[in-house]
C-alpha positions as CSV (number, residue, x, y, z in Angstrom):
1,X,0.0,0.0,0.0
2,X,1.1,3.7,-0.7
3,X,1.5,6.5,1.2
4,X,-0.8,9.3,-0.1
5,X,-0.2,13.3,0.0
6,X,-3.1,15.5,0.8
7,X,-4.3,19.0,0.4
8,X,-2.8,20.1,3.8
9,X,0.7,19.6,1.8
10,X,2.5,23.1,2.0
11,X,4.8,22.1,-0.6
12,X,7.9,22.6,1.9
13,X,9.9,20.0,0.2
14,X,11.1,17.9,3.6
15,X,9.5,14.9,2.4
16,X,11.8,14.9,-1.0
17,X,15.2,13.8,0.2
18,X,13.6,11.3,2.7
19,X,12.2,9.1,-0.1
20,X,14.7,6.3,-0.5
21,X,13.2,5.8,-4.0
22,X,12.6,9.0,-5.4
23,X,8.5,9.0,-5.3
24,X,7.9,11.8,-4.8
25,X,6.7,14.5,-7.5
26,X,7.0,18.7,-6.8
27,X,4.1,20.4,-8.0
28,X,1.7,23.1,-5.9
29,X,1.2,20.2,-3.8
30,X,3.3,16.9,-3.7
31,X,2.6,13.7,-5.1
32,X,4.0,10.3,-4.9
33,X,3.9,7.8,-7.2
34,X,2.2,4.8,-6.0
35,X,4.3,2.5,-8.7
36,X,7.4,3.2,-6.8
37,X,6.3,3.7,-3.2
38,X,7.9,0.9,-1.0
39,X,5.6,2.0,2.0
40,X,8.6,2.9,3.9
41,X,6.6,6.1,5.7
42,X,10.1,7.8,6.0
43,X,8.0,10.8,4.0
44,X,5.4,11.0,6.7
45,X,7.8,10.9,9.4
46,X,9.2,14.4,7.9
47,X,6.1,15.8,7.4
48,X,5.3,19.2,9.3
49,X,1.6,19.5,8.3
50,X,0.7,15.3,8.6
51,X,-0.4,15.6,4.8
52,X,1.0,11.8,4.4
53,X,0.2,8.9,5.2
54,X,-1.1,5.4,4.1
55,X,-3.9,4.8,2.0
């Protein structure tokens, strides 16, 4: 299962250089590419808002 971004994302970027696997997308808000998402939740760990987690 992969980890989803919501609209709470502030686009802060601390989530990027967590991803082991590069699945994550800039844009206005985040996005992470399910395909390549190994569920690790090193992304939500970072995340200052709580705009990831698993779907």
């Amino acid at each position: 299962m992969a980890h989803k971004i919501s609209d709470d994302c502030i686009a802060c970027g601390s989530c990027i250089g967590e991803c082991p696997v590069e699945a994550i997308s800039e844009g206005e808000i985040y996005s992470i590419d399910a395909a390549k998402c190994t569920d690790c939740g090193s992304c939500a760990d970072v995340c200052p808002t709580g705009a990831i987690s698993a779907e």
